[in-house]
Kinemage of the C-alpha trace (Angstrom):
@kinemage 1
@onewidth
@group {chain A} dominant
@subgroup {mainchain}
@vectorlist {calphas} color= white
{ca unk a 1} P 1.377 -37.190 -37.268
{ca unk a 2} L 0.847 -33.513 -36.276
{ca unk a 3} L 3.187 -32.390 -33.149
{ca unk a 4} L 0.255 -31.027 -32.073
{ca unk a 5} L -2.059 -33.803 -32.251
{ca unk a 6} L 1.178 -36.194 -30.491
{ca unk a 7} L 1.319 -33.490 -27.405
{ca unk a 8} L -2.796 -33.810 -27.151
{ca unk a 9} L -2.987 -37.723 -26.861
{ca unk a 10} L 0.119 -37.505 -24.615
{ca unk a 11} L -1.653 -35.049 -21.954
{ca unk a 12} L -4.813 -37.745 -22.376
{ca unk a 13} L -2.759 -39.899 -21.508
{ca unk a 14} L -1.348 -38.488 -18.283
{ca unk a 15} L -4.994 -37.177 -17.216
{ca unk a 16} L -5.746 -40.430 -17.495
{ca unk a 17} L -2.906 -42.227 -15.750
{ca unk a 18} L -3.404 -40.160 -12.539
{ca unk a 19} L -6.212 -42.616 -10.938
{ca unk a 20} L -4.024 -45.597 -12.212
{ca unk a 21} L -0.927 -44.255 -9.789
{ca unk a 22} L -3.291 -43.706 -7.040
{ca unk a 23} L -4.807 -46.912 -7.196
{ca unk a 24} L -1.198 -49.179 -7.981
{ca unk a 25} L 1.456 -46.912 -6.753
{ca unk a 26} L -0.559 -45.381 -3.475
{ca unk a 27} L 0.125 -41.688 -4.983
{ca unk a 28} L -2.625 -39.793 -3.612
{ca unk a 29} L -2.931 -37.426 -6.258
{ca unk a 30} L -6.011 -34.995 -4.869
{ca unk a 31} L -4.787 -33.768 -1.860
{ca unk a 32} L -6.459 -30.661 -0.905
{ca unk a 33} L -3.910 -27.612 -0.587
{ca unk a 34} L -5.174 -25.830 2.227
{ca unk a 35} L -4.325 -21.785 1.653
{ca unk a 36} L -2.262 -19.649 3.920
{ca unk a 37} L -1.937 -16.363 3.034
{ca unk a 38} L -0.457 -13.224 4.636
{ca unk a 39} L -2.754 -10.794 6.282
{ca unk a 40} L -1.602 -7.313 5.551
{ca unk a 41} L -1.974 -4.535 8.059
{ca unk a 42} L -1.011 -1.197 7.062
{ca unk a 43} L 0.021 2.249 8.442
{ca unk a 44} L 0.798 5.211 6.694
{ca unk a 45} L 2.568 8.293 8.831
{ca unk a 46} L 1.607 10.770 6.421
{ca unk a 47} L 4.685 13.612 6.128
{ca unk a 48} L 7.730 13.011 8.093
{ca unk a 49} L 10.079 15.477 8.807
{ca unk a 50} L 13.769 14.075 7.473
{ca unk a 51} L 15.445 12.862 10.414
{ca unk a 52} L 12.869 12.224 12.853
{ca unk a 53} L 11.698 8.876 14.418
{ca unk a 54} L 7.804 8.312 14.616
{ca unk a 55} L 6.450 5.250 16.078
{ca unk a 56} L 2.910 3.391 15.642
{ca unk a 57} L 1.384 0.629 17.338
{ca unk a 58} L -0.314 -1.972 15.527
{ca unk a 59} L -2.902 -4.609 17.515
{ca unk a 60} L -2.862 -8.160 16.866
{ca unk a 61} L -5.835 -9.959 17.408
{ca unk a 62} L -6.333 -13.607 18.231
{ca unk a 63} L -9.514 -14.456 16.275
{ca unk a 64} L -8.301 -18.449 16.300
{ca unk a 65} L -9.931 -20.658 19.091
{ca unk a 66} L -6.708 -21.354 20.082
{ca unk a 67} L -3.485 -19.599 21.537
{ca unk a 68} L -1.059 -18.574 19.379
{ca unk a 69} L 2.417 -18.154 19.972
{ca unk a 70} L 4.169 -15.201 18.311
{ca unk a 71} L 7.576 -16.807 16.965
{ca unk a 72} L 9.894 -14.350 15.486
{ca unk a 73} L 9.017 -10.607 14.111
{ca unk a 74} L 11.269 -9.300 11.290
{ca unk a 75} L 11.903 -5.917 9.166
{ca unk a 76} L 12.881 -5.444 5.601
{ca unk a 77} L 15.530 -2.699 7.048
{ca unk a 78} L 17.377 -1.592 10.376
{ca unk a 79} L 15.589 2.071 9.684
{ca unk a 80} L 12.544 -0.065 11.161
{ca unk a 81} L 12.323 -1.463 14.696
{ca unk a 82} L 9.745 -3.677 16.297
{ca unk a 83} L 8.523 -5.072 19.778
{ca unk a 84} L 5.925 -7.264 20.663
{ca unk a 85} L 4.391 -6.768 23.792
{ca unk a 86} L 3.018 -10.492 24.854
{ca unk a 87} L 4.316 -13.571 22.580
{ca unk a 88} L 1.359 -15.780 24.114
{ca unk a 89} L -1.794 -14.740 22.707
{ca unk a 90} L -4.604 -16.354 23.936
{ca unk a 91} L -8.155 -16.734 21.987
{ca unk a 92} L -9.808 -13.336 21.815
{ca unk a 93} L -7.289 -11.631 23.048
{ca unk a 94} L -4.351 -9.361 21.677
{ca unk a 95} L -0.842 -8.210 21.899
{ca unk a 96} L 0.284 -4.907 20.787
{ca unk a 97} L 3.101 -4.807 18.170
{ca unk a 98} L 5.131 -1.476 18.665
{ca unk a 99} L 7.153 -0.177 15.017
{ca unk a 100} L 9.492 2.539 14.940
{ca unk a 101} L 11.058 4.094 12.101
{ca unk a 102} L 13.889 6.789 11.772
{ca unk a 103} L 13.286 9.195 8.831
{ca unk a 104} L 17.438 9.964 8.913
{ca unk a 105} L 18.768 9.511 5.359
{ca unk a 106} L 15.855 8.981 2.882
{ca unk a 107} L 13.513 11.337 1.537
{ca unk a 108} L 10.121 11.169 -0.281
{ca unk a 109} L 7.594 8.524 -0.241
{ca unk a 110} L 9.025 5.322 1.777
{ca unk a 111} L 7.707 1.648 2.610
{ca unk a 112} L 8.894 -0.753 5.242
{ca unk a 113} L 7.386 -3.596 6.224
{ca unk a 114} L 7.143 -6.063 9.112
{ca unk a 115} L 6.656 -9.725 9.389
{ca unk a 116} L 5.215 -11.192 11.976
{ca unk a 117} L 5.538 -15.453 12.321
{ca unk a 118} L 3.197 -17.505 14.296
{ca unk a 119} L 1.968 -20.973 15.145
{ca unk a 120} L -1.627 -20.117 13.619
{ca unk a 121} L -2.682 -22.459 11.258
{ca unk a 122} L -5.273 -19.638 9.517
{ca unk a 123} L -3.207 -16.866 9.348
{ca unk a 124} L 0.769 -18.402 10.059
{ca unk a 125} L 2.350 -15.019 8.789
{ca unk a 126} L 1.235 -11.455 9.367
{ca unk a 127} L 2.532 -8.613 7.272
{ca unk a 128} L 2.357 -5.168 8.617
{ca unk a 129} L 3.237 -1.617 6.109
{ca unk a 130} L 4.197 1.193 7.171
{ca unk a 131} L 4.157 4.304 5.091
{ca unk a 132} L 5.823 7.760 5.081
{ca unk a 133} L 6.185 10.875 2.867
{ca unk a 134} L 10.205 12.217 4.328
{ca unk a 135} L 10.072 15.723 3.926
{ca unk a 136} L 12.541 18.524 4.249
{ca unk a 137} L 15.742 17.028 2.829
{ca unk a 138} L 18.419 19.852 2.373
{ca unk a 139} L 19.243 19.914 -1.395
{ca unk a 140} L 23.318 19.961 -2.081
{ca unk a 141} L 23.880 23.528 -3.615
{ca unk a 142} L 27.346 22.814 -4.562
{ca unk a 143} L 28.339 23.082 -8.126
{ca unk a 144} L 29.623 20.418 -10.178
């Protein structure tokens, strides 16, 4: 027989073997995947002197009917620091989430980002961007 024809009737075969484990082995097989995804938030400084520290505050909203309990907020790189104001968010209300990021040793167009972890079922991880063209980086004029 063809190899293709052998790996056709063999798929068959396990489509059709998935109600048979559900029904004799218990294997719930269509369990619905609920989706959590990451709600981006993004911030861009626009130019940045090299060397300077500018700081933004983002706003987190509690749209959930429940409170929601800020667990742990991370950055991708000690260049970027973050606070968060209230870790008990209530429903409807917010907390603010203070980043800060120091320019000192990069240049041209950089991207940090912040993750913020909570006990929401919608929305269980928030990911906040910021952006920033560093400008003004002396140039090394020695010769090689």
């Amino acid at each position: 027989m063809n190899r293709k024809v052998m790996i056709l009737i063999f798929l068959l075969f396990m489509v059709s073997a998935a109600p048979a484990a559900e029904i004799s082995l218990g294997i719930k097989t269509d369990i619905p995947q609920e989706k959590t995804e990451a709600q981006i938030v993004e911030w861009d400084f626009g130019q940045v002197k090299a060397g300077s520290t500018v700081t933004h505050t983002f706003v987190y909203k509690n749209d959930s009917p429940e409170t929601v309990h800020i667990k742990d907020i991370t950055t991708s790189c000690g260049c970027t620091a973050s606070e968060v104001k209230k870790k008990t968010i209530p429903a409807g209300e917010t907390s603010n989430i203070e980043v800060t990021f120091k320019s000192k040793g990069y240049s041209g167009d950089v991207s940090q980002n912040i993750f913020l972890f909570t006990d929401s079922q919608k929305n269980p991880i928030m990911k906040f961007v910021i952006k920033a063209n560093v400008t003004g980086v002396k140039k090394s004029t020695a010769k090689k």
